[in-house]
C-alpha positions in Angstrom: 0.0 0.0 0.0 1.3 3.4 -1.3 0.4 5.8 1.6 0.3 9.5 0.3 0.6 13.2 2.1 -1.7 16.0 0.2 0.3 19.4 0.0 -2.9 21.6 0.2 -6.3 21.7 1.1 -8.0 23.4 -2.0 -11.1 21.4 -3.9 -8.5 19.7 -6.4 -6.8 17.8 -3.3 -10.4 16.8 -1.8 -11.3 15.1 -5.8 -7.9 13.6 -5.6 -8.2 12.4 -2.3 -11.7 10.9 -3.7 -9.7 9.6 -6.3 -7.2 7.5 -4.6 -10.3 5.8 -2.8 -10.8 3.9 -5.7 -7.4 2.8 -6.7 -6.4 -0.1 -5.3 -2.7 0.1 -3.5 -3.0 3.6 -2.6 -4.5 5.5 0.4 -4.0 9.2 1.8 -2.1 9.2 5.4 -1.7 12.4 6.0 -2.6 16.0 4.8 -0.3 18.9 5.0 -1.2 22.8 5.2 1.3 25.8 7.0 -2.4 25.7 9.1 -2.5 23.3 11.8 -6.3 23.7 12.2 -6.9 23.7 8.1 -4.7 20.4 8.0 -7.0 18.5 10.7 -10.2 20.2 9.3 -9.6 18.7 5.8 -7.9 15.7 7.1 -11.3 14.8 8.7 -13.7 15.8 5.4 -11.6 13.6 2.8 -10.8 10.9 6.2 -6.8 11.0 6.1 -5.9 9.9 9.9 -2.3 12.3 10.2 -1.7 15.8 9.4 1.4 17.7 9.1 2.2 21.6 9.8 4.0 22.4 6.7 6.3 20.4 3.7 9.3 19.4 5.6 7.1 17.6 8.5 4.8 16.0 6.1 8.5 14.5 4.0 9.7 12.9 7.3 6.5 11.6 8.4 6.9 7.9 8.7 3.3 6.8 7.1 4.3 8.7 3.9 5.4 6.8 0.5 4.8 9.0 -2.1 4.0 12.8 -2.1 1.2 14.9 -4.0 1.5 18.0 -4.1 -1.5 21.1 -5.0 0.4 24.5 -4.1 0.5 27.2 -6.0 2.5 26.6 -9.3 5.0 29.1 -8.7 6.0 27.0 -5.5 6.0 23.5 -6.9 9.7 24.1 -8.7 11.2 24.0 -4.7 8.5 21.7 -3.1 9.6 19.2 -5.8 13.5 19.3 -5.1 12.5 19.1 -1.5 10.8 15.9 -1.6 13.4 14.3 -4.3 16.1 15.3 -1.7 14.0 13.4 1.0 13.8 10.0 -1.6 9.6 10.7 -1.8 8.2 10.2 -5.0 6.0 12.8 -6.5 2.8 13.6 -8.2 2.3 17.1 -8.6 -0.4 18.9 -10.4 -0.7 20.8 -13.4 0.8 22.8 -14.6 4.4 20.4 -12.9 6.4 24.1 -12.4 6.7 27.7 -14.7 8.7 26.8 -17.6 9.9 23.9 -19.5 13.7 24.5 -18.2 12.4 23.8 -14.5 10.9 20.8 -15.5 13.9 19.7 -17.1 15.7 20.3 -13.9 13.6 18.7 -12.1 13.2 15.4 -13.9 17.0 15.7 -14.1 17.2 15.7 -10.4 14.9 12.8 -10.0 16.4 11.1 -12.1 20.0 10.9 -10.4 18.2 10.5 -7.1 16.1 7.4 -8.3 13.6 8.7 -7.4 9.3 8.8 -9.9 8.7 12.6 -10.7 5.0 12.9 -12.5 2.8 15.7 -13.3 -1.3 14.8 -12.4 -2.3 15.8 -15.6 -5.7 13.7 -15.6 -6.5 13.9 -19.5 -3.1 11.6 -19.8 -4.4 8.9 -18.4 -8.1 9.2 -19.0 -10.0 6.5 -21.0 -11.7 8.8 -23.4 -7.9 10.2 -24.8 -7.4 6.6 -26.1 -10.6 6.4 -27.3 -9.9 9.6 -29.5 -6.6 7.8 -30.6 -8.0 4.8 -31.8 -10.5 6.7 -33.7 -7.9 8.6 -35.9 -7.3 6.1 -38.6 -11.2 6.2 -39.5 -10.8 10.3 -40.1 -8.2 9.8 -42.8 -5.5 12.1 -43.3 -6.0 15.1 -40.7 -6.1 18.6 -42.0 -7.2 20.4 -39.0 -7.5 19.8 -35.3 -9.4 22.5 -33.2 -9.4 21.7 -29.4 -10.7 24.0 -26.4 -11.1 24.3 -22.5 -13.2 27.2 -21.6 -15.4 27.6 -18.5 -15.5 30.4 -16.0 -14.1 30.7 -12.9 -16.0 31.7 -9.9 -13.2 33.2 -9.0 -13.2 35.7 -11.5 -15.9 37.6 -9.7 -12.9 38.4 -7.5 -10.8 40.1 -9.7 -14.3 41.5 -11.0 -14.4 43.1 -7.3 -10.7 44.4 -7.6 -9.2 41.2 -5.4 -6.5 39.5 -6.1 -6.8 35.5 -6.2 -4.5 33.2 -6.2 -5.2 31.2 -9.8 -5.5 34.7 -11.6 -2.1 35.9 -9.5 0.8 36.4 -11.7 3.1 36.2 -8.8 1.7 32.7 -8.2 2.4 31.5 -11.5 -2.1 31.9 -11.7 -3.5 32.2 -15.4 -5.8 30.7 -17.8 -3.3 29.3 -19.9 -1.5 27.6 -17.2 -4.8 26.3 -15.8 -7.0 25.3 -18.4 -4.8 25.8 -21.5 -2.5 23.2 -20.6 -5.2 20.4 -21.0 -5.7 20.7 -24.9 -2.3 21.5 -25.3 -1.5 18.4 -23.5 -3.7 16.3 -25.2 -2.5 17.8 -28.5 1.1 17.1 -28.0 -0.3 13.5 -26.8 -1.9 12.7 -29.7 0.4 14.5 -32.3 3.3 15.3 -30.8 4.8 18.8 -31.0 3.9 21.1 -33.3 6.5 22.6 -35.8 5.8 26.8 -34.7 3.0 27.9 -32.5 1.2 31.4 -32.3 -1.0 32.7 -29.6 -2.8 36.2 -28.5 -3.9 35.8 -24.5 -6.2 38.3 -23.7 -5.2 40.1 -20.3 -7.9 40.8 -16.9 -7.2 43.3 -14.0 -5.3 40.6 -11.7 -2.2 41.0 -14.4 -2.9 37.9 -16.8 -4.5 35.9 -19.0 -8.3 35.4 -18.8 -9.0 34.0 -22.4 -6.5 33.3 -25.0 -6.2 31.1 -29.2 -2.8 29.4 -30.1 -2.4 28.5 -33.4 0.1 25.6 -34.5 1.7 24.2 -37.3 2.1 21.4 -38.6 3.2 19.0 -41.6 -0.1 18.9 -43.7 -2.5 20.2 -41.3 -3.1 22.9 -38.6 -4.3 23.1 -34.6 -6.1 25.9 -33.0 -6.1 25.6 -29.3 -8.8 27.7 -27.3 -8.7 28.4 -22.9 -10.6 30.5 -21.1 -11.6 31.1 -17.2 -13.8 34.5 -17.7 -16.2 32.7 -20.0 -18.1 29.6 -20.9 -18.7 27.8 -24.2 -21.6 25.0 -25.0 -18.8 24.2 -28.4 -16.9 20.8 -28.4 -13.6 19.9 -29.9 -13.1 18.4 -33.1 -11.0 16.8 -35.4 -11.2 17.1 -39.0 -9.7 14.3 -41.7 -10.3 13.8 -45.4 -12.5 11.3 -44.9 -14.6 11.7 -42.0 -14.5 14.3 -38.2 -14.3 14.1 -34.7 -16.6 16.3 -32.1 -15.1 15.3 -28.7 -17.6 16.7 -25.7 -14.7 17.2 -23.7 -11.4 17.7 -23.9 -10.3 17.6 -19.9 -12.6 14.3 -20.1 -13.6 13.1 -23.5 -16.9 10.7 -22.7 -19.0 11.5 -25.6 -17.6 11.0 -29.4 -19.3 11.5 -32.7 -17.8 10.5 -35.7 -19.1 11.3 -39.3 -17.8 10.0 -41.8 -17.9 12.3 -45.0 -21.4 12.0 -47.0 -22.1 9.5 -43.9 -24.1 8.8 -40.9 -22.9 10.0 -38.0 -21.8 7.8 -35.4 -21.8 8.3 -31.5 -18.9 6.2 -29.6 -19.8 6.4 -25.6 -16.6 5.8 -23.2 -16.6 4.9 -19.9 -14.7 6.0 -17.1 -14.7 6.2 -13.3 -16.7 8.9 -12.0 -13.7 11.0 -10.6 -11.2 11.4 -13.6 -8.4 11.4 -11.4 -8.3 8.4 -10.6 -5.9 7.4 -14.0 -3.4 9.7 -12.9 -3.2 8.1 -9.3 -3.2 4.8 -11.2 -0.4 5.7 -13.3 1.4 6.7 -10.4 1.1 3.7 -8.4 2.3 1.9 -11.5 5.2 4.4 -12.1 6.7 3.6 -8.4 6.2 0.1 -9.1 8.3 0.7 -11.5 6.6 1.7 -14.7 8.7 4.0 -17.6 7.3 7.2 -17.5 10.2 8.9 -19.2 7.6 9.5 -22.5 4.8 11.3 -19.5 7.8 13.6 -18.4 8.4 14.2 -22.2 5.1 14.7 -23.2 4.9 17.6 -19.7 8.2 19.3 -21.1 6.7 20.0 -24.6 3.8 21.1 -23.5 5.5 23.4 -20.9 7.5 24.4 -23.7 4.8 25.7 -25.9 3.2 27.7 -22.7 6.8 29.0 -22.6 6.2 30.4 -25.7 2.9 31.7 -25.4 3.5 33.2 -22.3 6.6 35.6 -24.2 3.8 37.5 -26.2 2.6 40.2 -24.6 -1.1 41.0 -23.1 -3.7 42.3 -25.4 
């Protein structure tokens, strides 16, 4: 049994907790927070029996396997070379750090230590990504790929009121792109690998970043248009477009609803199924990966993607 400490006590940690629930060979033991009372408060909603005041006491707590870890993104760079130094593995959630050279770092560092190193970046692992795969070869040759993760924040009424908020804080490493962008461009480089160029325009909000933003990348024969927002919704799906017949995926995050229609055709709906909490592939996947799966083509699928946020992130604001 893999017994894991949760860095963080935000609504992601309490699904992921969920999560490992239903994953056999894993349980939480402990929950960390720089709050004593926030740590035992949570501890006892998502029933983890030990808490821990802060990173360092949670690492050297001796019910604790494997760490995961849902800070703020600009802190995850040092919380990770804190728990490699300590021989912990780690799953730490999207977006893994800033940039692609931290990741490289990092995966570098775990690496020499021996020690697993994955980002929880649920669409990964999720059923309904394969399902997508194996329905390329029926599309034919694939001129355009359009993919998309918009949905508002509540949040954004903060910034609305002139408050600052920690996923819309620059300082924090807080923005649309790095928070909902990162799933289509994840499951783009997943399922195409990395585009030749990529151009973006990311619209800016009050808090100093990106609310809504379009990347456009290139590739040989056809071309991807990636949309993210958190300051509005969309009822549009994603798609895939080939010669010979499209793609509307329902979801990107969490694809459970396919239709394919082949050109001049009937259209067909393919139905996945999945757990209930998507999750739980990425805690699966880590289970396996400290039982000594390869994950070397996860941490190279995180570094391109991180890499094409780099470059989006080096335009300017509109």
């Amino acid at each position: 049994m893999i017994r894991i400490g949760i860095v963080g006590t935000s609504s992601i940690s309490e699904r992921f907790a969920e999560a490992v629930a239903v994953v056999e060979g894993a349980s939480v033991s402990r929950v960390a927070s720089r709050d004593a009372e926030r740590a035992r408060s949570f501890a006892d909603r998502v029933g983890a029996p030990g808490v821990a005041v802060g990173l360092d006491e949670l690492l050297a707590a001796p019910d604790v396997d494997a760490v995961y870890l849902a800070s703020p993104n600009a802190v995850h760079a040092t919380q990770i070379a804190s728990a490699v130094d300590a021989g912990i593995p780690v799953l730490v959630e999207k977006p893994a750090v800033l940039t692609a050279g931290e990741w490289d770092a990092a995966v570098a560092h775990a690496r020499r230590r021996g020690v697993v190193l994955l980002e929880a970046m649920r669409t990964a692992y999720d059923p309904g990504l394969a399902a997508v795969r194996a329905a390329l070869p029926e599309l034919g040759t694939v001129r355009r790929v359009s993919l998309r993760y918009e949905k508002r924040s509540a949040r954004y009424d903060e910034v609305l009121a002139g408050r600052q908020t920690n996923i819309f804080d620059p300082e924090l490493g807080g923005s649309a792109l790095r928070d909902l962008g990162v799933y289509p461009l994840h499951a783009l480089v997943r399922l195409f690998g990395e585009p030749r160029a990529v151009h973006g325009v990311r619209v800016g909000i009050a808090s100093g970043t990106d609310g809504v933003g379009s990347a456009l990348g290139a590739y040989d024969g056809f071309v991807a248009d990636v949309a993210w927002s958190k300051i509005t919704d969309t009822s549009l799906p994603s798609e895939i477009q080939g010669e010979d017949a499209s793609l509307l995926i329902d979801a990107i995050d969490a694809p459970r609803r396919l239709v394919l229609t082949p050109r001049g055709g009937i259209p067909r709906v393919i139905r996945v199924s999945a757990d209930d909490n998507p999750m739980a592939g990425e805690v699966r996947r880590f289970v396996d990966a400290i039982a000594g799966a390869d994950i070397t083509n996860d941490q190279d699928c995180t570094a391109t993607t991180l890499r094409l946020v780099d470059a989006l992130l080096d335009r300017p604001l509109v």
